[in-house]
N, C-alpha and C positions, 0 to 999 in steps of 0.2 A: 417501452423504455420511459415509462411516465416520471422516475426518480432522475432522470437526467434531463426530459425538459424544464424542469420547476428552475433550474439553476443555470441553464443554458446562458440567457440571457443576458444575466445578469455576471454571470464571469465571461462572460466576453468582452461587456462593457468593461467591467474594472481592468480585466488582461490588454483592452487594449491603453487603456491609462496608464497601466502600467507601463507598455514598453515605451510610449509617448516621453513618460516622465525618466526615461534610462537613458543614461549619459550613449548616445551613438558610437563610443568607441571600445563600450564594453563587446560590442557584438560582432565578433572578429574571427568567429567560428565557419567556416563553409559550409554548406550541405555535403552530402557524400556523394561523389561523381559515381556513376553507375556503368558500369563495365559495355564497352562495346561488342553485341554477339551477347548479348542479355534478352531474356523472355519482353515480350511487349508486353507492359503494364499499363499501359493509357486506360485501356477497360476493367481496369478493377480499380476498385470502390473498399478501403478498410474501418470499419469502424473501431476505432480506436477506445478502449476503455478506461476511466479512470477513476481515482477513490481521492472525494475533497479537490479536486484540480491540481492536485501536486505533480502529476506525470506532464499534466499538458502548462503547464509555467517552468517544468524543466524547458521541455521542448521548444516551447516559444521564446523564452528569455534567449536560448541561444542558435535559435533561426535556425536548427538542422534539418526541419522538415522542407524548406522552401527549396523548391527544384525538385523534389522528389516524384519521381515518372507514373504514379499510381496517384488517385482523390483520395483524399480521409476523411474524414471527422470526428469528435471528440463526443463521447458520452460518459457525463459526468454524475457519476454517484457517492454517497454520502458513506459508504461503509462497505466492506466485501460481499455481505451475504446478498444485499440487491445487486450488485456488479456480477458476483456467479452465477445466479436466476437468468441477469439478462443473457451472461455467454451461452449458459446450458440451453437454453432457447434460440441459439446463433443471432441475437440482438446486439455483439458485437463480437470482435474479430481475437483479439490480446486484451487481456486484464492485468492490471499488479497487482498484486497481493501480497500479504506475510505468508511465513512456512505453514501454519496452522488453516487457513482459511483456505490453502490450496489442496492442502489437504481432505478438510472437510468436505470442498467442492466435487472433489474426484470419486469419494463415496459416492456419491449421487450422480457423477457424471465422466465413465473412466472413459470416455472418449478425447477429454481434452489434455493437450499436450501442454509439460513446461520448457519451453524454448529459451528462457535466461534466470540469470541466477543475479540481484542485486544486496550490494551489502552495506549495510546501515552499524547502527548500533542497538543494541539491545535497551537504550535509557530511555529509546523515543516512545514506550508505552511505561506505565505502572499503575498504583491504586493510588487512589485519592479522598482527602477527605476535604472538609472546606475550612476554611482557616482557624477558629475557634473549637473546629470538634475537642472533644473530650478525648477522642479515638487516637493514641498516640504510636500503635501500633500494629501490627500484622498479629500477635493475640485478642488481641481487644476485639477485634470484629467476632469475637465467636458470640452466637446468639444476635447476630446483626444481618443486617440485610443489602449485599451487596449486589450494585447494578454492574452491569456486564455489556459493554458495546462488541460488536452490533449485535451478533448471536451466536447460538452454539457452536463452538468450533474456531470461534476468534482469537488470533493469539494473546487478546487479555485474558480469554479465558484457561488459557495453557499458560500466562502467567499469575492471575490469581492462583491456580492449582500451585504452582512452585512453592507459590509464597506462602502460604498456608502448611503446606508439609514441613515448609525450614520451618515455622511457627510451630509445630504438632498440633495444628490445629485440621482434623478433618474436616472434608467438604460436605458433613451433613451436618457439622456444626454450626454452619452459616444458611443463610437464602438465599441463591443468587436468581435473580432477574435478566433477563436479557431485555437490551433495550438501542434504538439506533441513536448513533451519537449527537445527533443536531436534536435529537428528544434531551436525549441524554444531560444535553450541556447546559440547555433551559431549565430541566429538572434540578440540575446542580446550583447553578448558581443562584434559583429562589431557595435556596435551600431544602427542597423538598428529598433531597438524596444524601445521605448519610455516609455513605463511602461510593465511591465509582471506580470499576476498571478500565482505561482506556486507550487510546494511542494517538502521538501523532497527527493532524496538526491539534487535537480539541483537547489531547492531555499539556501539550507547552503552553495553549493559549490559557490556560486555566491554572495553572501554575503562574501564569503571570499575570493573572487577575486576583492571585491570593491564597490558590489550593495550593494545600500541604499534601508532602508525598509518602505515601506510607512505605512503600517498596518499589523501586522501579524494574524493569526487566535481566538487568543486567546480574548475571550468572544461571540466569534462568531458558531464557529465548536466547535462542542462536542469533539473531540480527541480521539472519537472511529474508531479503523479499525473494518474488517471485515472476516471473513475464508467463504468463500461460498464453498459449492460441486455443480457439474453440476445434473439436473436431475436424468440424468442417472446413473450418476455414484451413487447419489443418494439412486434409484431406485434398484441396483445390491445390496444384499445381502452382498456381500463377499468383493465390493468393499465400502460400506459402513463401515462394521468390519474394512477394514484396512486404510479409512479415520478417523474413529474414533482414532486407535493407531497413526498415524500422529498427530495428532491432541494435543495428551497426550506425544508427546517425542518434538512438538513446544513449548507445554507450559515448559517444562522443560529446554527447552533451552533458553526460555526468561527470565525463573530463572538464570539459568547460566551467563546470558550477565550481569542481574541486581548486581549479585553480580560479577562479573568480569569485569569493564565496561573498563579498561583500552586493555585489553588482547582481548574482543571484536573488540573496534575500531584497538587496530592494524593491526586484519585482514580483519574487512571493509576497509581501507584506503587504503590497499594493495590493493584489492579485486578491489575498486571503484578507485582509483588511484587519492587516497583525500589526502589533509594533514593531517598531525596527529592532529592538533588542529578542524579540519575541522570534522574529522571524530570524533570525543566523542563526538562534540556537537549534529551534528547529529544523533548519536546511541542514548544519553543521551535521548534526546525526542523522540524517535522512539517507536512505539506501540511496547513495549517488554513484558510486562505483558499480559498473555493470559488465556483464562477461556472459559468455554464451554457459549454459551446464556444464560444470565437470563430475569426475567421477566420486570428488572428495566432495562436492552440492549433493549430490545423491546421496551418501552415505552419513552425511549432517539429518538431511530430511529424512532418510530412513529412519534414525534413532526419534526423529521425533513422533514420528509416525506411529514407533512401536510403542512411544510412553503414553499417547495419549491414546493409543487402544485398552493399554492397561490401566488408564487411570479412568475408562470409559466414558472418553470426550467423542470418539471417532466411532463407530457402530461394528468395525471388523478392517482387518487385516489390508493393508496396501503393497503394495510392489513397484517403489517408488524409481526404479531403473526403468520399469514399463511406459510411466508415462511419461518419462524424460524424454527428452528430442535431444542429443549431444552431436547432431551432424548437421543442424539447419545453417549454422553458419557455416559452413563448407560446401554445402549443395549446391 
């Protein structure tokens, strides 16, 4: 898990700055009481996944892990495709993800289950150029060379593809690169990068340092996340039981963000070392609303499953009901 010690550190310092620096009466959220005649969790241990810190400054900003009957802790990665690696190797317990990278993961790893479905907006990713490009459109890029966070399978890359078809612009008419975003972002803003697809926090933060936005998500991406558990962890009994109370103290903290969205961003912005105007827009569309799978999640991520077989993003056919989990929160 070498991609989440580099940053350990250092967001824990600023997360705790942050809550240091939050008015105390923003934080009026309880943990979720745990049923009496419930599994002994004292003995497990979850590792908890996350992409840019954004799951784990939900959770802390509104303290619903604290009381929770099971250890955790947080490992923090820069982009999905290192986050999947770590799970598929049981190096942690739940990941979030977009529809697309959960997708791609399951290619490579049908053992893991998705246990929640979170909803955002589709604006929080698109293309970008840097502020003087010449590039003023989703045409233009044909015979250009666009960079692609993180990697195959990322839902910019299922939104570049959109964008490019409404353009009639086919995807051998361009180069795309894949590259991870904290490369990505350095690339961009020496100018060394020409157009970038991205998401969420390093496409807002980069919009408000000057990038122009060629196309964003929106009619293209569904603006579904994703909560995946690894197999195993899974497959464990007890660490199932206490993925499932995770699961029910996330949701309750993306109630808390929706209704708190000022006192949120304060402590993403801190956290992510965003500006204030930088960080609510961000938060604002951020999948904060969370819900166990339904039946109509499944058949959203089917369709997308099917387009981006056909458009040959994904390697072969998924049965996206199979690796659904729709009873974890009732178990």
């Amino acid at each position: 898990m070498a991609g989440s010690n580099i940053t350990s550190f250092h967001l824990r310092r600023r997360l705790l700055g942050a809550l240091a620096a939050a008015p105390a009466a923003v934080f009026g959220l309880p943990g979720v009481a745990f049923a009496a005649g419930s599994p002994d969790l004292s003995g497990v241990t979850l590792v908890l996944g996350d992409q840019a810190g954004g799951l784990r400054a939900l959770a802390e900003a509104s303290r619903v892990l604290e009381g929770a009957p099971y250890a955790y802790r947080w490992a923090n990665f820069q982009g999905a495709a290192p986050l999947f690696e770590a799970q598929r190797a049981n190096a942690v317990d739940i990941a979030p993800a977009g529809d697309l990278p959960v997708l791609a993961a399951a290619t490579g790893d049908p053992s893991l289950r998705i246990v929640a479905t979170r909803v955002g907006s589709p604006a929080q990713l698109g293309i970008l150029v840097p502020q003087h490009s010449t590039i003023d459109s989703v045409a233009k890029l044909k015979g250009r060379t666009v960079f692609v966070s993180s990697a195959r399978g990322s839902i910019s890359e299922y939104q570049l593809d959109g964008a490019l078809a409404e353009a009639g612009i086919a995807r051998s008419d361009i180069q795309i690169r894949y590259i991870l975003p904290v490369d990505a972002f350095a690339a961009f803003a020496s100018g060394s990068i020409e157009a970038w697809a991205t998401f969420d926090p390093y496409y807002g933060i980069a919009i408000s340092r000057g990038a122009r936005v060629l196309r964003d998500g929106t009619g293209i991406n569904s603006g579904l996340g994703f909560i995946t558990a690894s197999g195993a962890a899974h497959a464990n009994t007890l660490k199932r039981a206490a993925i499932a109370d995770v699961l029910l103290r996330l949701q309750r903290a993306g109630d808390w963000a929706l209704a708190h969205p000022q006192a949120y961003a304060q402590v993403y912005g801190k956290l992510t070392r965003t500006t204030p105007d930088a960080a609510l827009t961000i938060t604002q569309r951020s999948a904060l609303r969370q819900r166990f799978v339904t039946a109509a999640d499944i058949a959203t991520l089917q369709k997308v499953a099917d387009a981006a077989v056909r458009d040959g993003i994904l390697p072969r056919a998924l049965d996206v009901a199979a690796l659904a989990d729709t009873h974890i929160g009732v178990a």
